[in-house]
N, C-alpha and C positions, 0 to 999 in steps of 0.2 A: 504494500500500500504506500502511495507517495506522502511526502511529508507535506507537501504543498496543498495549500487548497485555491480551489476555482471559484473566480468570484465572477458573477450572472449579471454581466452590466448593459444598462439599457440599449436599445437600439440610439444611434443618432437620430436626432431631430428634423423628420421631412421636412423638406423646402415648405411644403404649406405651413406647416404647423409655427417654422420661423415668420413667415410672410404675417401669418393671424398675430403671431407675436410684435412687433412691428407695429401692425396697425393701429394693435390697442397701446401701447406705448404710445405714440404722435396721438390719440385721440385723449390719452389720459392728461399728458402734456397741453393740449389743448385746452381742456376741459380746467386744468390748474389755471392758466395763465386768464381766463375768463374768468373766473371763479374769484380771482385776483385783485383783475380790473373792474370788479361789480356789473358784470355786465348780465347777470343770472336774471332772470325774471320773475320776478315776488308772485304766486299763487296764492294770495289771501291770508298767508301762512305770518 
């Protein structure tokens, strides 16, 4: 029996899965810098 052991590491990250990642980056980014500038729209709240 070997002394070593195997370790079961993820597959890499499809293209899409980077791209969706991406997206929502720049739209959370987005979303901050609004968020920032008061530009959010008051719902009665």
């Amino acid at each position: 029996m070997p002394k070593t052991a195997a370790i079961a590491l993820a597959p890499s990250s499809s293209l899409f899965s980077r791209l969706l990642a991406t997206i929502d980056r720049l739209l959370l980014a987005y979303a901050e810098m609004t968020i920032k500038n008061g530009d959010v729209p008051r719902f009665g709240l």
